[in-house]
ROTIPA-383165 format. One record per residue (C-alpha): residue number from 1; x, y, z; residue in three letters. Coordinates in nm, 3 decimals, padded with zeros to 5 digits, always signed. Layout:
BEGIN
@pos = NUM; x = X; y = Y; z = Z; code = Ala
...
END
This chain:
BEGIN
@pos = 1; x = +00.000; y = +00.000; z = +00.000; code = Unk
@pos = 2; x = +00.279; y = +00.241; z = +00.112; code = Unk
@pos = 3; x = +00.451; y = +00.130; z = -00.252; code = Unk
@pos = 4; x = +00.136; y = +00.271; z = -00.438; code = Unk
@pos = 5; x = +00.105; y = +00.556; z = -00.279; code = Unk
@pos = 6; x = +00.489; y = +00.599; z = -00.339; code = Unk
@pos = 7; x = +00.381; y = +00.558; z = -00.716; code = Unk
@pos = 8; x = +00.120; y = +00.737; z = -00.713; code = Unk
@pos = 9; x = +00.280; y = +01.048; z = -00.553; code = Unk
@pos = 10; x = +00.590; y = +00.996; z = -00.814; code = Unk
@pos = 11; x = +00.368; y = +01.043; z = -01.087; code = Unk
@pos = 12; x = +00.209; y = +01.370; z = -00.944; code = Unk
@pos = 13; x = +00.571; y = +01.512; z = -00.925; code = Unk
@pos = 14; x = +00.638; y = +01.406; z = -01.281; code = Unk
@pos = 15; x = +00.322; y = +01.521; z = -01.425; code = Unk
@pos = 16; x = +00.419; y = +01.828; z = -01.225; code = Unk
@pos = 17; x = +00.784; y = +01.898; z = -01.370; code = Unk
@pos = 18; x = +00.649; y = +01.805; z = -01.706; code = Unk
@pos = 19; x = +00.312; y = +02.008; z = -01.711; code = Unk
@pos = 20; x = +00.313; y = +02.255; z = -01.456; code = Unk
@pos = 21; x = +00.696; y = +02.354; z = -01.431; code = Unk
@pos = 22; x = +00.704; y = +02.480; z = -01.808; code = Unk
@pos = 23; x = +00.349; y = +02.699; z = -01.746; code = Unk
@pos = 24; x = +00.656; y = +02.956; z = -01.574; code = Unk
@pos = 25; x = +00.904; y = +02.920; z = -01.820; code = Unk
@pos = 26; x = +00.982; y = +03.128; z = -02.126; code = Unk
@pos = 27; x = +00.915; y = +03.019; z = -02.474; code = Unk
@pos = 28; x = +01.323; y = +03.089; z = -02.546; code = Unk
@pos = 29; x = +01.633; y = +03.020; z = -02.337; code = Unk
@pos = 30; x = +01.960; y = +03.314; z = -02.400; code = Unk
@pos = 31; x = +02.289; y = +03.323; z = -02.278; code = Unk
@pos = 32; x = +02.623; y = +03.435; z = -02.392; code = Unk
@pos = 33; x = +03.005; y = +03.423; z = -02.331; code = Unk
@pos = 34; x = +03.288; y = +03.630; z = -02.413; code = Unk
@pos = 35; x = +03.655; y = +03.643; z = -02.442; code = Unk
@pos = 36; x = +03.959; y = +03.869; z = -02.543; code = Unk
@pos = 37; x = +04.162; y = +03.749; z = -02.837; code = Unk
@pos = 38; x = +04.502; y = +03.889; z = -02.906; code = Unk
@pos = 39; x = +04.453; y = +03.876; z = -03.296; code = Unk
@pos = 40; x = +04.340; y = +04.136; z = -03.601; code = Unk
@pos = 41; x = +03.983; y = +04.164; z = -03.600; code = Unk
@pos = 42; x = +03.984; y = +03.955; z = -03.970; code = Unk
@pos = 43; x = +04.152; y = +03.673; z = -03.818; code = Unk
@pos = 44; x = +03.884; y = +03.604; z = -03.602; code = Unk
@pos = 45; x = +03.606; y = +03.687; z = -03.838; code = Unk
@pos = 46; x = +03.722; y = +03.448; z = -04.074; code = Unk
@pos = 47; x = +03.784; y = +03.160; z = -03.848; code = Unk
@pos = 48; x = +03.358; y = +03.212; z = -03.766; code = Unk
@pos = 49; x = +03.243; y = +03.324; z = -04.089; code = Unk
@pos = 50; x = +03.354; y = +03.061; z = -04.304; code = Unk
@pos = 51; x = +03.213; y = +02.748; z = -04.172; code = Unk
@pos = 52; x = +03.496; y = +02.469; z = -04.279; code = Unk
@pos = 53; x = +03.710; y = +02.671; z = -04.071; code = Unk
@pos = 54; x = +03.475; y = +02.561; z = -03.725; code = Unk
@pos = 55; x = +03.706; y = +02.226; z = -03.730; code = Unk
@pos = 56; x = +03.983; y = +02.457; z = -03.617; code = Unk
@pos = 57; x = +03.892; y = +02.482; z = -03.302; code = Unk
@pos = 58; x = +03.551; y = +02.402; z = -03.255; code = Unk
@pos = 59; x = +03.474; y = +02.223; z = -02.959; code = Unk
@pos = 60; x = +03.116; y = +02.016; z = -03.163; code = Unk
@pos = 61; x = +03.283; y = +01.932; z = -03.460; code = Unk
@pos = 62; x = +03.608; y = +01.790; z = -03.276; code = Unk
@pos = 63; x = +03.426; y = +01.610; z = -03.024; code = Unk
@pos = 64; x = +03.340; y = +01.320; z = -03.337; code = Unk
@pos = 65; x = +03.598; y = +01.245; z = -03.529; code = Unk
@pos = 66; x = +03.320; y = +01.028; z = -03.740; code = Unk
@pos = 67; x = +03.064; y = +01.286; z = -03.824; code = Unk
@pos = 68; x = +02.977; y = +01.324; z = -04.184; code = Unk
@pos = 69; x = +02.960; y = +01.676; z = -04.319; code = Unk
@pos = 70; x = +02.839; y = +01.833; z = -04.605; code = Unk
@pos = 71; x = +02.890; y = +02.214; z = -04.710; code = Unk
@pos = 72; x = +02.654; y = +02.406; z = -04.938; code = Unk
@pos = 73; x = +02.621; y = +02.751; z = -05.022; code = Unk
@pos = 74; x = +02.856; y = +02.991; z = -05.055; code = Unk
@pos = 75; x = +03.231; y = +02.954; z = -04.911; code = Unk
@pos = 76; x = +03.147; y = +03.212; z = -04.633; code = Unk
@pos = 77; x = +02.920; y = +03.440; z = -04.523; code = Unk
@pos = 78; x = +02.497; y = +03.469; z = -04.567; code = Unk
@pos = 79; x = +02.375; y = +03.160; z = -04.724; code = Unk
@pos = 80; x = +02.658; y = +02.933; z = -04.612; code = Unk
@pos = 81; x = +02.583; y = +02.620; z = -04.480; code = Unk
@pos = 82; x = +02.712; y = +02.284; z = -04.282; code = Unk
@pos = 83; x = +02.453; y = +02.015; z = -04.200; code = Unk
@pos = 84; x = +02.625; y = +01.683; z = -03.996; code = Unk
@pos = 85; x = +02.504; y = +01.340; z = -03.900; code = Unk
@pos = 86; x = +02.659; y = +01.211; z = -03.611; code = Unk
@pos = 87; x = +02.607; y = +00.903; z = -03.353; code = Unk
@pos = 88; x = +02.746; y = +01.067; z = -03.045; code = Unk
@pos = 89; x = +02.641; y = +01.486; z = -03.138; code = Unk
@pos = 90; x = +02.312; y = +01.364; z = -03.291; code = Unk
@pos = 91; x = +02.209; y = +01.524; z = -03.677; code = Unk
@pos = 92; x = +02.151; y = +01.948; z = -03.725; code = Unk
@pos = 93; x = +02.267; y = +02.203; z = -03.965; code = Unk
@pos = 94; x = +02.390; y = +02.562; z = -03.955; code = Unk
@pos = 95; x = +02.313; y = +02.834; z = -04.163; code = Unk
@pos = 96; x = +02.480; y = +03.198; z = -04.183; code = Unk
@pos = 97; x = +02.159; y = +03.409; z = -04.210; code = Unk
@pos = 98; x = +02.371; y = +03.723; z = -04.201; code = Unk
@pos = 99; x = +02.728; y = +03.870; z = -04.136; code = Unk
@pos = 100; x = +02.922; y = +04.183; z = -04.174; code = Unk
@pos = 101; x = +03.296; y = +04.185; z = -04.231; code = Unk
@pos = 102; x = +03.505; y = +04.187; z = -03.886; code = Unk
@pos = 103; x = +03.175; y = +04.303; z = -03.718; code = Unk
@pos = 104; x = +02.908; y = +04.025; z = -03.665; code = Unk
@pos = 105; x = +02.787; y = +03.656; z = -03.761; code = Unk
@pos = 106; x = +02.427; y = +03.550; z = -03.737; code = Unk
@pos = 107; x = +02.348; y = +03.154; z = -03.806; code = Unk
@pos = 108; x = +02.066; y = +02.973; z = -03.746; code = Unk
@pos = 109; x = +02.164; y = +02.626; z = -03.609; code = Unk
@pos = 110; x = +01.867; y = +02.320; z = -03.684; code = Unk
@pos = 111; x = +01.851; y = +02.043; z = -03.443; code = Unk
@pos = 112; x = +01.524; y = +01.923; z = -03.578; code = Unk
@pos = 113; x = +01.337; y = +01.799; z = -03.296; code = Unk
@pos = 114; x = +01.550; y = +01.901; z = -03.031; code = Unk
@pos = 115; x = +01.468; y = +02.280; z = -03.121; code = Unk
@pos = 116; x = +01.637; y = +02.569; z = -03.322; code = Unk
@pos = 117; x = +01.912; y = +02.794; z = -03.204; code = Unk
@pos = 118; x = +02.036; y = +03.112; z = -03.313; code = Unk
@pos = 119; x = +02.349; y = +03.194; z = -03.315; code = Unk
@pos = 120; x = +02.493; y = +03.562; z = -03.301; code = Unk
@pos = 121; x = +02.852; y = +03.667; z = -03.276; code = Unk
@pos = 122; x = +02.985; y = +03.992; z = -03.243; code = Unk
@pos = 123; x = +03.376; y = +04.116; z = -03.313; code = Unk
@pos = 124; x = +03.489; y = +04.454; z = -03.113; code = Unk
@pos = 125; x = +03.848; y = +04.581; z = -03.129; code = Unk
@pos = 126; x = +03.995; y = +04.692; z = -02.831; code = Unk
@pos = 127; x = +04.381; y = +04.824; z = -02.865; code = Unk
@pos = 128; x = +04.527; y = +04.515; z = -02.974; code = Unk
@pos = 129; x = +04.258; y = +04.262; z = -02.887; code = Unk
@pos = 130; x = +03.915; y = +04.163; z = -03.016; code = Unk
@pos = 131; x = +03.661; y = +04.100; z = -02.753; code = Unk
@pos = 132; x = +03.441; y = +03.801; z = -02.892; code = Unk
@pos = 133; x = +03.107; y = +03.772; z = -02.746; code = Unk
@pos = 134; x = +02.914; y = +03.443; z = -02.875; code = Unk
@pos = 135; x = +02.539; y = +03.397; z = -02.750; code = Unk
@pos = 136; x = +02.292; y = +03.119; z = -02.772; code = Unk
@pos = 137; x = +01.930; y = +03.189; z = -02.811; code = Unk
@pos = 138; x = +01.706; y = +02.872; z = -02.821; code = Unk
@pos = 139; x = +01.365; y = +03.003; z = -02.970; code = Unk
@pos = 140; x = +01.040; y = +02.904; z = -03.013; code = Unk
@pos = 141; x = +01.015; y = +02.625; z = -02.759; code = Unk
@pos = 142; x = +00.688; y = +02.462; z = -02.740; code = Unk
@pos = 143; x = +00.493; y = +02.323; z = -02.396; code = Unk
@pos = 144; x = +00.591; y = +02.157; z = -02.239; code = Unk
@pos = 145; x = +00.848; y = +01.894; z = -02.371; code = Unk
@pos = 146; x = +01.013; y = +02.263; z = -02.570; code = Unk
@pos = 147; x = +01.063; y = +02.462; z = -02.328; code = Unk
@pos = 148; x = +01.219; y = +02.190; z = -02.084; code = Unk
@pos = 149; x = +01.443; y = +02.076; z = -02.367; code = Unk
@pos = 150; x = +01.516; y = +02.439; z = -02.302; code = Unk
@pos = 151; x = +01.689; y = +02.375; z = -01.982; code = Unk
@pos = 152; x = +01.860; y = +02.083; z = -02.127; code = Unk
@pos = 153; x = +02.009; y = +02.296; z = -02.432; code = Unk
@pos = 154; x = +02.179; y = +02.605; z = -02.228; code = Unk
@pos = 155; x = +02.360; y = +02.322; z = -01.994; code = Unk
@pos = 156; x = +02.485; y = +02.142; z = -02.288; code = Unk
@pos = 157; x = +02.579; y = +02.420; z = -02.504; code = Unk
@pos = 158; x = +02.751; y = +02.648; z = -02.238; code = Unk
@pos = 159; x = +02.959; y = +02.401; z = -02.182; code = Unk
@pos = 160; x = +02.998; y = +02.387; z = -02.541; code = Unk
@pos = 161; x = +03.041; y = +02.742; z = -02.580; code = Unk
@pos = 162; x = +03.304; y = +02.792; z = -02.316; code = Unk
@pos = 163; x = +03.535; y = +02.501; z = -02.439; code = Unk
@pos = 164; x = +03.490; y = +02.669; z = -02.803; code = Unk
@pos = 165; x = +03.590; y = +03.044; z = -02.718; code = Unk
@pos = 166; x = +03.890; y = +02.900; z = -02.526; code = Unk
@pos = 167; x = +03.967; y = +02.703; z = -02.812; code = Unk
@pos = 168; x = +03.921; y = +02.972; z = -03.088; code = Unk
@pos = 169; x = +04.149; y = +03.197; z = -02.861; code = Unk
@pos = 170; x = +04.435; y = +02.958; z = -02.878; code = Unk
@pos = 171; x = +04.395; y = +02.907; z = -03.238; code = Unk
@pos = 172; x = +04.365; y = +03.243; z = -03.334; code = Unk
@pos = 173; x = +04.669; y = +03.368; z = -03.134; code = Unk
@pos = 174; x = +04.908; y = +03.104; z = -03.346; code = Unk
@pos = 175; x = +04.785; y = +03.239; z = -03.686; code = Unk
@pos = 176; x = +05.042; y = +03.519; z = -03.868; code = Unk
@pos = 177; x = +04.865; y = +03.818; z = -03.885; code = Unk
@pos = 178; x = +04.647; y = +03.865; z = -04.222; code = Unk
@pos = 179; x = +04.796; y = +04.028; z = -04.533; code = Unk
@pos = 180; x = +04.670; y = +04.420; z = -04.548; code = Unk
@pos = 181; x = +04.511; y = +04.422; z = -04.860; code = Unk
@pos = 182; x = +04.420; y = +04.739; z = -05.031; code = Unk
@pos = 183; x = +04.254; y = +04.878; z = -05.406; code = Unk
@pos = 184; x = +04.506; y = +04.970; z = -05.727; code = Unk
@pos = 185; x = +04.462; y = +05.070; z = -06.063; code = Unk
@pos = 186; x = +04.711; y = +04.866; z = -06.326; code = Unk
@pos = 187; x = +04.776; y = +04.987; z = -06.696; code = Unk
@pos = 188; x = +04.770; y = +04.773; z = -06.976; code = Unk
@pos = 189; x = +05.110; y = +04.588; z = -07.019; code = Unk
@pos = 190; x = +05.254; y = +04.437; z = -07.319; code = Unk
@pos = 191; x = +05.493; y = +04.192; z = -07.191; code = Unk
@pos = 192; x = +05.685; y = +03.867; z = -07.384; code = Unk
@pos = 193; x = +05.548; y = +03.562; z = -07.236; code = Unk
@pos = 194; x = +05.624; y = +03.249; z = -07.180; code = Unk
@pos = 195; x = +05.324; y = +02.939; z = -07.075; code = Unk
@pos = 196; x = +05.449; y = +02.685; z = -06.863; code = Unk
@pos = 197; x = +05.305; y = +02.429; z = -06.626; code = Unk
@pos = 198; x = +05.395; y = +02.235; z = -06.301; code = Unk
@pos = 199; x = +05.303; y = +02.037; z = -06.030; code = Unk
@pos = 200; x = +05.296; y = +02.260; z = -05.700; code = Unk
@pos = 201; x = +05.637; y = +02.079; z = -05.581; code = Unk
@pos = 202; x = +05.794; y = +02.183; z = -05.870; code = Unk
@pos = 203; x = +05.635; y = +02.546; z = -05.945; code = Unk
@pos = 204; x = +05.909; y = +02.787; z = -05.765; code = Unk
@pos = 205; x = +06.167; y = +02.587; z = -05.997; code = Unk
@pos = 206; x = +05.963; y = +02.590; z = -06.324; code = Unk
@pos = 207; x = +05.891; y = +03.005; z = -06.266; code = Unk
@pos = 208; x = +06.251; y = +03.084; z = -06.202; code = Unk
@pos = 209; x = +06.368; y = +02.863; z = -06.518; code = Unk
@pos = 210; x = +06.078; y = +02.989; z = -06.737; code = Unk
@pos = 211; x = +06.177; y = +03.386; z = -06.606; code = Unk
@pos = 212; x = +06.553; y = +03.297; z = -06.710; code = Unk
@pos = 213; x = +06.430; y = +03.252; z = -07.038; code = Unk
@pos = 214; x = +06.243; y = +03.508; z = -07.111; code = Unk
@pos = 215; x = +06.530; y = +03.717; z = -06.955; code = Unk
@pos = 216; x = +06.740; y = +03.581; z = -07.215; code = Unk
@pos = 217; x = +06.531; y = +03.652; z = -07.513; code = Unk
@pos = 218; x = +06.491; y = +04.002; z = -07.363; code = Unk
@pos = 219; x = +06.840; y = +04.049; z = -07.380; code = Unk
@pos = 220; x = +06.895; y = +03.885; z = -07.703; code = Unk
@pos = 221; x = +06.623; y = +04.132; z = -07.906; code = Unk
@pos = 222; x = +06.785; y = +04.404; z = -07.707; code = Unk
@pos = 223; x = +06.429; y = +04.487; z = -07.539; code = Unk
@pos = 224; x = +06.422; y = +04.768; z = -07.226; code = Unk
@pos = 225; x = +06.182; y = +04.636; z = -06.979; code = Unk
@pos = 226; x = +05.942; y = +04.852; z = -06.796; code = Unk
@pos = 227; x = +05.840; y = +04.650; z = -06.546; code = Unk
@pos = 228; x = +05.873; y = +04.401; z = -06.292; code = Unk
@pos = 229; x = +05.822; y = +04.002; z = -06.391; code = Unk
@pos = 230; x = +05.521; y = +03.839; z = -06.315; code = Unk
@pos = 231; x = +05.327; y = +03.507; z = -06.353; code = Unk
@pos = 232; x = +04.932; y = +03.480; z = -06.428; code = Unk
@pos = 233; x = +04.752; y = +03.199; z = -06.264; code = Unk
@pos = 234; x = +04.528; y = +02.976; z = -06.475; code = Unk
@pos = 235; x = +04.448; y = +02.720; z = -06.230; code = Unk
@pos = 236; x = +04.557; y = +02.614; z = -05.874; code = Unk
@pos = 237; x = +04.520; y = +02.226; z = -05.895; code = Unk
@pos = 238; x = +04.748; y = +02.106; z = -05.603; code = Unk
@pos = 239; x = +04.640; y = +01.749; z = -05.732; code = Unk
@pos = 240; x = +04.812; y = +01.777; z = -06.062; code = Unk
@pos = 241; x = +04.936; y = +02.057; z = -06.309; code = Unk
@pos = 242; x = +04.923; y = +02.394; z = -06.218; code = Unk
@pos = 243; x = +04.838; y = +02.632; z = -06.587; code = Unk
@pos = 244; x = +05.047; y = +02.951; z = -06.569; code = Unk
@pos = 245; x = +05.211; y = +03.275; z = -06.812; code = Unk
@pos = 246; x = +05.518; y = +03.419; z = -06.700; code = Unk
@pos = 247; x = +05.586; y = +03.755; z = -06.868; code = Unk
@pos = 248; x = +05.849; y = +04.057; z = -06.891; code = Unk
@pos = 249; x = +05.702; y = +04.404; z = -06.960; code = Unk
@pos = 250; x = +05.895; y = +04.527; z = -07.268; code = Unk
@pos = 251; x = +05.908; y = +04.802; z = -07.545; code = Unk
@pos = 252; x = +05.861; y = +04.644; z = -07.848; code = Unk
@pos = 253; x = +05.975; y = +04.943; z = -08.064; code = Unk
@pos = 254; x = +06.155; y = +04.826; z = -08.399; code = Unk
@pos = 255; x = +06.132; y = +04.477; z = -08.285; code = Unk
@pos = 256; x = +06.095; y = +04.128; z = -08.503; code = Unk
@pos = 257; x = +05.825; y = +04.007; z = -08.294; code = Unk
@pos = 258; x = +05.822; y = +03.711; z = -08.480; code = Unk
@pos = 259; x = +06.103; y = +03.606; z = -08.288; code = Unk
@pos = 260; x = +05.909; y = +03.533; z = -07.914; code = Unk
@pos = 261; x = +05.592; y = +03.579; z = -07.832; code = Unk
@pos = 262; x = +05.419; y = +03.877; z = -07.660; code = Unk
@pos = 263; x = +05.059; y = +03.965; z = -07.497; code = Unk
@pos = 264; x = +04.906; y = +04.257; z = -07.334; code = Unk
@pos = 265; x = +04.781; y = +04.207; z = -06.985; code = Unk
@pos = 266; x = +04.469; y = +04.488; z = -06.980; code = Unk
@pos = 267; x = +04.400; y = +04.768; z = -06.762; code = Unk
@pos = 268; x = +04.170; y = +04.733; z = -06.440; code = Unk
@pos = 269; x = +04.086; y = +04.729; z = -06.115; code = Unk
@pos = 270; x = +04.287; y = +04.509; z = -05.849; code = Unk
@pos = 271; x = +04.287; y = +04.367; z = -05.533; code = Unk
@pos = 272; x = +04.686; y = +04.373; z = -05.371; code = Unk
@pos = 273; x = +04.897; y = +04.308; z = -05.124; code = Unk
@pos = 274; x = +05.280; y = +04.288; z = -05.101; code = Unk
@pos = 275; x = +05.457; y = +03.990; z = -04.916; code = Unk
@pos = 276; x = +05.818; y = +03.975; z = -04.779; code = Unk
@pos = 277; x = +05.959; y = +03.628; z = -04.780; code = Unk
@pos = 278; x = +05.976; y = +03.258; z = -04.927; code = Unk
@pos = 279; x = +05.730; y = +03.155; z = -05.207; code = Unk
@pos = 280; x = +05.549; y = +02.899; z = -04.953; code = Unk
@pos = 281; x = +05.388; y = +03.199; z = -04.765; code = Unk
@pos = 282; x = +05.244; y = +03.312; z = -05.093; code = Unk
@pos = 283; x = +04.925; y = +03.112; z = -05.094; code = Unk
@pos = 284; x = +04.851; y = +03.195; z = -04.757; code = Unk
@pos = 285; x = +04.861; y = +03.627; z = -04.926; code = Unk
@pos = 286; x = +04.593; y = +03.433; z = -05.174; code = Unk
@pos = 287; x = +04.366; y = +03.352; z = -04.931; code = Unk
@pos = 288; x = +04.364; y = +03.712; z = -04.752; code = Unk
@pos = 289; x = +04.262; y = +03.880; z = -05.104; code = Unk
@pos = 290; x = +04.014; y = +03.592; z = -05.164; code = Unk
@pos = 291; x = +03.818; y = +03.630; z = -04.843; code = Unk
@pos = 292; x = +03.862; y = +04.014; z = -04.846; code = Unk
@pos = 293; x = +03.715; y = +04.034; z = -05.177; code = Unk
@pos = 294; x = +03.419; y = +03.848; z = -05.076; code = Unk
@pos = 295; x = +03.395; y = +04.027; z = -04.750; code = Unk
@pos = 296; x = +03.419; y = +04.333; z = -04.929; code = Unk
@pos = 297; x = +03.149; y = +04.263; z = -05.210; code = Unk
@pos = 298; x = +03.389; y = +04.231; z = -05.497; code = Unk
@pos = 299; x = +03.377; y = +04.023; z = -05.773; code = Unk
@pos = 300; x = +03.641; y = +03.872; z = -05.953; code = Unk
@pos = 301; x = +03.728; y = +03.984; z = -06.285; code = Unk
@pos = 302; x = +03.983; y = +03.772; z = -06.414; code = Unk
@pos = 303; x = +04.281; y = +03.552; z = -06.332; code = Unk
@pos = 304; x = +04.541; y = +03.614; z = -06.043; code = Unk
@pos = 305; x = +04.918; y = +03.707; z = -06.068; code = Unk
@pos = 306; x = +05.229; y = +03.763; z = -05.921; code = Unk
@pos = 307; x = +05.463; y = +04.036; z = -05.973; code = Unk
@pos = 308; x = +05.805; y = +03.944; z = -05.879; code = Unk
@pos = 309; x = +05.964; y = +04.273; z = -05.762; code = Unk
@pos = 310; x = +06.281; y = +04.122; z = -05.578; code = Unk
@pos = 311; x = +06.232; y = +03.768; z = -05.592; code = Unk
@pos = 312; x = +06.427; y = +03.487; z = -05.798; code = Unk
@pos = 313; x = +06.663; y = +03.599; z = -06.074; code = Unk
@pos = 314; x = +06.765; y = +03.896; z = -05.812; code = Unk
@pos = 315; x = +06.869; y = +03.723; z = -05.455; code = Unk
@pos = 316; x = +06.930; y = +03.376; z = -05.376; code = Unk
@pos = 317; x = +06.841; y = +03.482; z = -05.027; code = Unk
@pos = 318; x = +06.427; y = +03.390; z = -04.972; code = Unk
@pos = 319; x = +06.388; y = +03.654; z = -04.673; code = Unk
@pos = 320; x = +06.463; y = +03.877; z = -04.905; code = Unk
@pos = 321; x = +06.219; y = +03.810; z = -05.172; code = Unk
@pos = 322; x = +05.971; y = +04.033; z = -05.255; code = Unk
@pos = 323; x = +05.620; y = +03.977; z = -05.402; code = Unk
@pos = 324; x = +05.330; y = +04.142; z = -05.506; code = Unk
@pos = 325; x = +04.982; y = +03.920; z = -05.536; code = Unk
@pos = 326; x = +04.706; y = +04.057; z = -05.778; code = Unk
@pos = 327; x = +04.385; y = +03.985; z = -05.849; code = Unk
@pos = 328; x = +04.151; y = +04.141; z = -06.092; code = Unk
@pos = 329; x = +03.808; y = +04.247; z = -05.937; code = Unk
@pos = 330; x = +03.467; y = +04.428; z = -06.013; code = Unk
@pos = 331; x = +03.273; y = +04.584; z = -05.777; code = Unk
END
């Protein structure tokens, strides 16, 4: 008898917690987190804004090294996407609903029947830090099984949260600081060219070979240069052969141009940056302009190059090495 009533008096508290307990709770569950980063404001941006870059340091992603991921959308920003299916983290998406460079990120993160979250990020600089501030908002919870599923999702995910701001800190702090990238007109050219392609092992050997050539014909037709070398980029296929031009602006006054071949590289608007150092740091330069140029609203207009302004056939010495990275862009 005693047992029964036991029972019975166990099922009032249930019915309690699961009926009556959510009549006083909100139909949304918010909290947030922040931390001081000792980076460039575009460092940490990027590391949030583009989602592939999450399994840098996020805590979720890391936690399964089995979860299957797919990426849709854009490569950052609004309308980028990552949706997972995972054994231990269970299935969900994430979507960037909206984002402004170095500012703020706003996703919307899908756990189907365990609720949708919003996620909002904002970017401040202070001196040389970024405070990071990364809240949760759990909306639209429904009675009663929502909104106590609310309770469940701000235990799990500031925990979540906490381990991933420590862990985007750390990350952060190792990266090189980002290239400073800036807008430049560039005249038409006519250079002497030379095509040539490579595998990326091989590519610092193939330019400064190819360069010596044209070098060589330059001298041999007597040409005066008028500017520095440079390389355009067809492709960037690390998997096989990397497509390139290498060219020598030249005056081709009174000149057999039958004897090499020449091309004009046309006037336009740029994206730039200069870079101090080995070739290998040169793709890294790349990937600033890239996700500045998105960021930024440009378009590209045309195929990247490299002007060599101190670089191979002038110093053996790679510190000393010299680049400028261009790519052709549209607003």
């Amino acid at each position: 008898m005693k047992f029964l009533r036991f029972i019975g008096w166990l099922i009032v508290l249930i019915a309690a917690l699961v009926f009556v307990l959510p009549l006083f709770l909100a139909d949304y569950v918010e909290f947030s987190q922040e931390t001081y980063i000792k980076a460039k404001p575009e460092t940490v941006f990027r590391q949030v804004n583009n989602l592939k870059n999450w399994s840098n340091w996020s805590a979720w992603t890391n936690n399964d090294p089995d979860m299957q991921s797919e990426f849709n959308g854009p490569v950052s920003g609004k309308g980028s996407s990552h949706s997972w299916k995972s054994k231990q983290m269970g299935d969900g998406s994430m979507t960037i609903t909206d984002s402004k460079a170095y500012s703020y990120v706003l996703s919307k993160l899908d756990f189907g029947t365990r609720g949708i979250v919003e996620d909002h990020w904002t970017f401040d600089q202070e001196a040389d830090s970024v405070m990071v501030r990364w809240k949760f908002k759990a909306i639209n919870l429904t009675y009663p099984l929502g909104k106590l599923n609310g309770l469940v999702i701000k235990v799990m995910m500031r925990s979540y949260q906490r381990t991933g701001l420590s862990q985007l800190k750390t990350y952060c702090e190792s990266l090189p600081e980002p290239a400073v990238v800036h807008e430049a007109m560039f005249d038409h050219q006519l250079a002497i060219m030379l095509d040539d392609s490579s595998r990326k092992a091989g590519i610092d050997k193939s330019i400064q070979q190819g360069l010596s050539k044209l070098f060589d014909q330059v001298a041999t037709l007597k040409l005066d240069t008028t500017g520095a070398p440079f390389a355009v980029f067809y492709n960037w296929d690390t998997t096989a052969f990397i497509h390139f031009r290498l060219g020598i602006p030249v005056v081709l006054e009174g000149t057999d141009t039958s004897k090499a071949s020449f091309f004009v590289h046309e006037r336009g608007r740029s994206l730039t940056t200069v870079l101090s150092g080995p070739s290998e740091h040169t793709e890294r330069y790349h990937y600033d302009i890239q996700s500045y140029a998105i960021e930024k609203g440009y378009r590209f207009n045309g195929y990247p190059w490299e002007l060599y302004l101190s670089n191979h056939n002038t110093t053996t010495d790679t510190s000393k090495w010299v680049s400028q990275v261009v790519y052709p862009v549209e607003k």
